[in-house]
N, C-alpha and C positions, 0 to 999 in steps of 0.2 A: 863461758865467761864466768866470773867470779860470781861470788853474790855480794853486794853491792847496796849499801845505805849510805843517802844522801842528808847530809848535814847541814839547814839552812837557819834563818834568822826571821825574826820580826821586825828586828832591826840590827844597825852596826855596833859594836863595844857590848855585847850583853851576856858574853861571855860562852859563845857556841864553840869557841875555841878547846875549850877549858872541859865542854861535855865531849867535845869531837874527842881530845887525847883521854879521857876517862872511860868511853867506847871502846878506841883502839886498843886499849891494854886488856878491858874487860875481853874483848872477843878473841885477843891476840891476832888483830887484823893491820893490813896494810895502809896508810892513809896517803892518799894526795889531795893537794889544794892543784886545781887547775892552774890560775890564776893568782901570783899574787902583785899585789901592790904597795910599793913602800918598803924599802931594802934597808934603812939607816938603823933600823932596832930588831930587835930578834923577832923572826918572821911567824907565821904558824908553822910553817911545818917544822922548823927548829924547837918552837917550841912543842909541839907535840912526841915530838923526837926524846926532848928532855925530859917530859911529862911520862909517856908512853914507855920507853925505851924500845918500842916496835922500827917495823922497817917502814923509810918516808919514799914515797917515788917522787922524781924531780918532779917540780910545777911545768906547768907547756910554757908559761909563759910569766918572767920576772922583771915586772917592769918597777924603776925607779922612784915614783911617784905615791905617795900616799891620798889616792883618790879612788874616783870609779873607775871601772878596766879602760872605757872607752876614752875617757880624758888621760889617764896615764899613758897609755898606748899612743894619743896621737903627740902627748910630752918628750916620747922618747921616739918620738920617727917610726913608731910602729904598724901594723893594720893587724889586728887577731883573723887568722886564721879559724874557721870555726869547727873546720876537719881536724884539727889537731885537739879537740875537746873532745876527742869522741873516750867511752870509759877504757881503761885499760884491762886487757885480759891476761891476769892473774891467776894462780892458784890459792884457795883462801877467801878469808872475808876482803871487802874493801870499804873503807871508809873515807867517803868523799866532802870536800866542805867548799859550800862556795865563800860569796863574800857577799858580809850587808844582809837586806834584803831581796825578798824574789823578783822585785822590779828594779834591782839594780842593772846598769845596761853594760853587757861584756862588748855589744858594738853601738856604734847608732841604729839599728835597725832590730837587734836580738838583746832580750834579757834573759835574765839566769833562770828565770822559771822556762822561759820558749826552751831555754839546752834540757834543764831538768824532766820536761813534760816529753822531748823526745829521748833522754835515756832511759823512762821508764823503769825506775827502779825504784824503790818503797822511800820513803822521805820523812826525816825528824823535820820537826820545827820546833826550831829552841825559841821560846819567850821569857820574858824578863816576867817578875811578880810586882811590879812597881805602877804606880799610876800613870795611865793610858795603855796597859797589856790589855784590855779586854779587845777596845778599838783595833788596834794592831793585829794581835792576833786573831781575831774573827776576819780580818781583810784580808790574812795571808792565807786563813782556811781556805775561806770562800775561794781564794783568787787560783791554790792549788784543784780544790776540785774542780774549777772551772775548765783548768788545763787536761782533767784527766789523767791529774798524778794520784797515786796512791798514800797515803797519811798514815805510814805507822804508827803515828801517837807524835804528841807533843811532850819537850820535857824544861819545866818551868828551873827557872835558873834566879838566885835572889833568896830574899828571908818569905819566910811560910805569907800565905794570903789566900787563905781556903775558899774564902766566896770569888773571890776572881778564878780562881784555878775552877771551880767546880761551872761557874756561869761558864766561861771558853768550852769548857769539854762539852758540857752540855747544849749549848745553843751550837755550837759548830759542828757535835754529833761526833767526838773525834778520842781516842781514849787518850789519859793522862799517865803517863809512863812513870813519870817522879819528879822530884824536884831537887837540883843540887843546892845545897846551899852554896855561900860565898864562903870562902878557905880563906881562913887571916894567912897561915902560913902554907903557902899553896906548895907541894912536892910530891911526886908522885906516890908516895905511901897516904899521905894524908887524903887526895886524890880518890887512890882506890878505895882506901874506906869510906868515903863519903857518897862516892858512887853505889859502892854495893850495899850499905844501909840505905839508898834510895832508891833503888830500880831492881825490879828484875832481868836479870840478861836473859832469861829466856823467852821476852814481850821482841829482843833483838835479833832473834835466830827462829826463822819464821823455814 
């Protein structure tokens, strides 16, 4: 199987999109979104695609609806299958993103941490640097080691905020990989550089 980093959230809109395609290009890896929700604007993986210029694998599942999996899915006469979430076996990195956060629910009975905990494979958590990151992000810690996933490191997304960033790392026990800032004019050159003045890719290739 591939090797394989999963890309999640503290919350929804905080821009894990935007780190996901700044990954994929760094590693020169593949990405897929499982799941997406909401087809009327450009999706992630188009936009990763545009970001990236990597290769995107179709989503399992493209429902119409800009909601959580399991309310969009029963919008469009669906049921998610949960064997068809399983990770794809590739050659290469793979970089995977869900959606939201880790208690968003793909059915009424299973959320994206229950899929995540059983793929077993190492996991970003992108946090925002804005007021109420500490709350958040400490809950999504906690809530991952609970599951017995592994925490590559968390990578802060926003304008600089050094005592929230160093309080998370420190009280959650979890290393801090970088921080992207926000891009006024976001394209994939601007992108790259902004990614690689912030992170090491080798905290990524374990």
């Amino acid at each position: 199987m591939s090797k394989s980093i999963i890309i999640t959230g503290t919350d929804t809109d905080i821009g894990k999109t935007i780190f996901a395609a700044a990954l994929t290009a760094a590693l020169g890896a593949t990405y897929w979104k499982p799941i997406q929700a909401g087809l009327a604007e450009e999706t992630d993986s188009q936009l990763v695609e545009r970001l990236s210029g990597q290769e995107i694998l179709p989503e399992a599942y493209r429902l119409n609806t800009p909601a959580s999996p399991h309310v969009a899915a029963e919008i469009d006469g669906l049921e998610i299958d949960l064997d068809k979430l399983q990770l794809p076996k590739i050659s290469g990195a793979l970089i995977v993103e869900g959606a939201g956060g880790l208690m968003v629910p793909v059915t009424r009975q299973t959320t994206y941490l229950n899929i995540f905990a059983k793929w077993k494979a190492p996991i970003v958590l992108c946090a925002r640097t804005s007021l109420g990151t500490i709350n958040h992000s400490l809950l999504s810690v906690f809530a991952l080691k609970n599951a017995g996933c592994e925490i590559l490191g968390i990578a802060f997304i926003g304008d600089e905020n050094k005592d929230s960033e160093q309080t998370i790392c420190e009280m959650g026990q979890v290393k801090r990989l970088g921080r992207l800032p926000r891009i006024a004019d976001l394209n994939s050159e601007n992108l790259s550089e902004a990614f690689n003045a912030n992170f090491d890719i080798m905290d990524f290739k374990q």
